[in-house]
C-alpha positions as a Markdown table, in Angstrom:
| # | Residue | x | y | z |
|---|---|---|---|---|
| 1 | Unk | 8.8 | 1.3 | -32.2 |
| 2 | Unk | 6.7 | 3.3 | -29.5 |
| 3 | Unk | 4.3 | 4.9 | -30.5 |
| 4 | Unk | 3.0 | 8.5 | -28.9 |
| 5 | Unk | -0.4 | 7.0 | -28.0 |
| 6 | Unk | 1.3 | 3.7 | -26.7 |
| 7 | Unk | 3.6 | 6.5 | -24.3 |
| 8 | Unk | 0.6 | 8.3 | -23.1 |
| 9 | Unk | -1.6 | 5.4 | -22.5 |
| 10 | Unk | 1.2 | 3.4 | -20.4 |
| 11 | Unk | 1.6 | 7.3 | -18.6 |
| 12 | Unk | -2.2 | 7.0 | -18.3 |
| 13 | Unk | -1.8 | 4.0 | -16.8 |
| 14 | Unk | 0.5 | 4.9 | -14.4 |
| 15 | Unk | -1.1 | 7.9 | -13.4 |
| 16 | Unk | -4.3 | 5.7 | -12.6 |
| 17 | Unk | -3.0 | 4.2 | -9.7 |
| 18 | Unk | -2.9 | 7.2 | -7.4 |
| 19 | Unk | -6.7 | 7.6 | -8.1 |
| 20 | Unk | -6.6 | 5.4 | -5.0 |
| 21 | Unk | -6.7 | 8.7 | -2.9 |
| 22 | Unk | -10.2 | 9.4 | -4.5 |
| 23 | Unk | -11.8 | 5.8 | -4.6 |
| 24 | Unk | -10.9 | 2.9 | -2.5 |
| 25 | Unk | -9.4 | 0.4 | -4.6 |
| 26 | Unk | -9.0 | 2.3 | -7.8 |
| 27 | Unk | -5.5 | 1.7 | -7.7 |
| 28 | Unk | -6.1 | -1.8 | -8.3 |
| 29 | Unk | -9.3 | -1.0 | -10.6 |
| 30 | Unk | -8.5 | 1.2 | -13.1 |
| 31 | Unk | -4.8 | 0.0 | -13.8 |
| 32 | Unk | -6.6 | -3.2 | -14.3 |
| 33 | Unk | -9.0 | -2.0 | -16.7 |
| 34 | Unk | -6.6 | 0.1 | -18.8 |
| 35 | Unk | -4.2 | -2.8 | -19.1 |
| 36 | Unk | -7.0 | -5.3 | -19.9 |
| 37 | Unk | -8.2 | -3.4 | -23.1 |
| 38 | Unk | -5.0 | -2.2 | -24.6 |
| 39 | Unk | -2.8 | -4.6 | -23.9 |
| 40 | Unk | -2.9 | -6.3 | -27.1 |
| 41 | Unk | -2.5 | -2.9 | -28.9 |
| 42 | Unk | 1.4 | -2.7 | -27.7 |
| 43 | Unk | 3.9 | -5.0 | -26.2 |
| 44 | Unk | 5.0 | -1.5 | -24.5 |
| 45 | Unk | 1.8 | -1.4 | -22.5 |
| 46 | Unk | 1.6 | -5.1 | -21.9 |
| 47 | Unk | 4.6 | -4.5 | -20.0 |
| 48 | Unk | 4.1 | -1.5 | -18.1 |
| 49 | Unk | 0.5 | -2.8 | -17.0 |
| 50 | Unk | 2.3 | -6.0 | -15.6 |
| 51 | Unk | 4.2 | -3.8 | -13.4 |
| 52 | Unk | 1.8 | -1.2 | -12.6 |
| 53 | Unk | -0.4 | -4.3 | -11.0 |
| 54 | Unk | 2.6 | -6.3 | -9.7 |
| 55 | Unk | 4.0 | -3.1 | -8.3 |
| 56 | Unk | 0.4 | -2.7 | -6.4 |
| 57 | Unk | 0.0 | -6.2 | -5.5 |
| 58 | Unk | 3.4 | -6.1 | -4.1 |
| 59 | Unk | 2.4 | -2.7 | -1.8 |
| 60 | Unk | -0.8 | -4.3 | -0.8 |
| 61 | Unk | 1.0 | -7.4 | 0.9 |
| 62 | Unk | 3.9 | -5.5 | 2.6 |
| 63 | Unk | 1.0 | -3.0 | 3.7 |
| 64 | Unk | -0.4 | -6.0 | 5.2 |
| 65 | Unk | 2.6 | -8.0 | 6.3 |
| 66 | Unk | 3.0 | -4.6 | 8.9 |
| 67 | Unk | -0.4 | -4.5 | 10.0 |
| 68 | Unk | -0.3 | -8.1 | 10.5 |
| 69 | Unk | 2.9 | -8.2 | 12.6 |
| 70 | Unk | 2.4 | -4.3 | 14.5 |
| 71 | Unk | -1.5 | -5.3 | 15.7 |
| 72 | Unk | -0.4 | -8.1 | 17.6 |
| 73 | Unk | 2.2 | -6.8 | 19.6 |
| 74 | Unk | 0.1 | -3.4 | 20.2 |
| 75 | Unk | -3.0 | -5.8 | 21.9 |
| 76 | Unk | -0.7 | -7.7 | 23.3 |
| 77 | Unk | 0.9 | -4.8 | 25.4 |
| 78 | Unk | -2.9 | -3.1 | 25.6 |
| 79 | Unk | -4.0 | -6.9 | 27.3 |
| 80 | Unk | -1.3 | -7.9 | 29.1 |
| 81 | Unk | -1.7 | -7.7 | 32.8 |
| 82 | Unk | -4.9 | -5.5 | 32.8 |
| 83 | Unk | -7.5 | -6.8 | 35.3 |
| 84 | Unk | -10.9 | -6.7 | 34.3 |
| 85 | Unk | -13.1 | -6.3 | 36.9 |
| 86 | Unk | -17.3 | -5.7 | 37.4 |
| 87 | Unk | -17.6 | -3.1 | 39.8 |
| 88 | Unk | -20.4 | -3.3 | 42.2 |
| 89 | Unk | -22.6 | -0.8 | 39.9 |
| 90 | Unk | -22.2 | -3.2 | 37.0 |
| 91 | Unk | -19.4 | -1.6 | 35.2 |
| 92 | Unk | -16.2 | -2.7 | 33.9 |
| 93 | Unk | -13.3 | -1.9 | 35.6 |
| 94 | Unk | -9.8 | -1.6 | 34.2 |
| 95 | Unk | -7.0 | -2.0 | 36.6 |
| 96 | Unk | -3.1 | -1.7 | 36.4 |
| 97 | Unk | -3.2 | -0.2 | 33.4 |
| 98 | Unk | 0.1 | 2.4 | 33.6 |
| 99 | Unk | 2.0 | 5.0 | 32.2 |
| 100 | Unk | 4.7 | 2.6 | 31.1 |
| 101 | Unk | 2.0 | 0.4 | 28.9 |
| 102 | Unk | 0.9 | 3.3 | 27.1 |
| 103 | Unk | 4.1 | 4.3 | 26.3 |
| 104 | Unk | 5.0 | 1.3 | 24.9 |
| 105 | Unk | 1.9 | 1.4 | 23.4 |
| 106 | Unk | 2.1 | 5.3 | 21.8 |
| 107 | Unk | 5.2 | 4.1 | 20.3 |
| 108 | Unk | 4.7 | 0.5 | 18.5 |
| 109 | Unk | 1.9 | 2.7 | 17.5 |
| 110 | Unk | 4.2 | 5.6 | 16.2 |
| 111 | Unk | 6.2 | 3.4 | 14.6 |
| 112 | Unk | 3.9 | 1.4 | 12.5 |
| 113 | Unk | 2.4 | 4.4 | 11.7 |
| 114 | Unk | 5.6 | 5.5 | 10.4 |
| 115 | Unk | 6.3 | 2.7 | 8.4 |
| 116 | Unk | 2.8 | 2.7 | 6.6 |
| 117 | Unk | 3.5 | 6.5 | 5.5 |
| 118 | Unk | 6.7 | 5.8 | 4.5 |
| 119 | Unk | 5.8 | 3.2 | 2.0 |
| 120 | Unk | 2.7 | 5.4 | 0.9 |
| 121 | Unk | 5.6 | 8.7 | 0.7 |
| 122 | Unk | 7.7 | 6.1 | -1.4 |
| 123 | Unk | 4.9 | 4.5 | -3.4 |
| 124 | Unk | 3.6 | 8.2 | -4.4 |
| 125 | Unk | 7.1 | 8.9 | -5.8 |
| 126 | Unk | 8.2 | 5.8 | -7.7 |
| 127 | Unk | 5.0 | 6.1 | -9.8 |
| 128 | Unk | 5.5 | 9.6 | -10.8 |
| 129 | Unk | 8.8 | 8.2 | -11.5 |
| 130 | Unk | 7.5 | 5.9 | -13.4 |
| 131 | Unk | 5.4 | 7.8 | -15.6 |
| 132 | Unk | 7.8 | 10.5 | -16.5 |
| 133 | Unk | 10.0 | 7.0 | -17.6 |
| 134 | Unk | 6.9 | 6.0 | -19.8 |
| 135 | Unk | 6.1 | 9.1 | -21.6 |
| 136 | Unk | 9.8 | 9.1 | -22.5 |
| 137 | Unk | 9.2 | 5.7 | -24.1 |
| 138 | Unk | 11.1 | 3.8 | -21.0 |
| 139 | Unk | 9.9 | 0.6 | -19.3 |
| 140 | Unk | 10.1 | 1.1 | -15.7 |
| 141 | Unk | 10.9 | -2.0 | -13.5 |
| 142 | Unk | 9.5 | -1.2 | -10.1 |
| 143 | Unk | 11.9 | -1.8 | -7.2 |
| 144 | Unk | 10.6 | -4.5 | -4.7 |
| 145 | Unk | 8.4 | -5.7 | -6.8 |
| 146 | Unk | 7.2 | -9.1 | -6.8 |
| 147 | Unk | 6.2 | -11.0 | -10.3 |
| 148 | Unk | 2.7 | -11.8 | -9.7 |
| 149 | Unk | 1.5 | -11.6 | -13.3 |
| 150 | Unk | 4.8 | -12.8 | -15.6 |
């Protein structure tokens, strides 16, 4: 049986997360510290903090899987074929750097960009989703979420 404080500390706990807005890391944080102290209170909110952190856990590594593979590509089209040269003042020179480069450029750019905000425009959603399930005594499974903590 579910209790009411079990629903509104797992709502709590969902809720927590988007305190990452205010402080960095408090998504991580305060999930953390809510699950760590009542977790032995209620199965209920051992199993919604498991999510909560393997749902963030999971965010942080896709975030990071983009950056990882966007950045690359971006310098390389920033670097490649650009001619640094020392002027005869002492200053640096950057030649053959065109109009088609920056396109290129403005939209890897546009496109990560978009891919980030779409995963933070998804992320905001599923965890109010998520807490409306909770405070109706629900476990929520997070879609896409890898099992860190099992």
């Amino acid at each position: 049986m579910v209790t009411t404080a079990d629903k509104n500390t797992s709502t709590l706990l969902q809720i927590s997360t988007l305190t990452q807005y205010f402080l960095p890391l408090g998504n991580f944080i305060f999930p953390v510290l809510i699950w760590s102290l009542k977790k032995k209170d209620s199965d209920f909110i051992d199993q919604n903090g498991k999510q909560v952190i393997n749902f963030q856990l999971s965010l942080l590594l896709y975030f990071m899987s983009i950056l990882v593979v966007s950045i690359p590509f971006i310098l390389y089209n920033v670097m490649s074929g650009v001619d640094l040269t020392i002027s005869s003042n002492s200053e640096w020179v950057i030649e053959q750097f065109t109009a088609g480069k920056i396109t290129t450029m403005v939209a890897l750019s546009a496109v990560t960009i978009l891919l980030l905000a779409t995963l933070k425009i998804v992320e905001f959603c599923v965890i109010i989703y998520a807490a409306v399930k909770n405070s109706n005594g629900e476990v929520y499974k997070y879609p896409l979420t890898i099992k860190f903590i099992k």
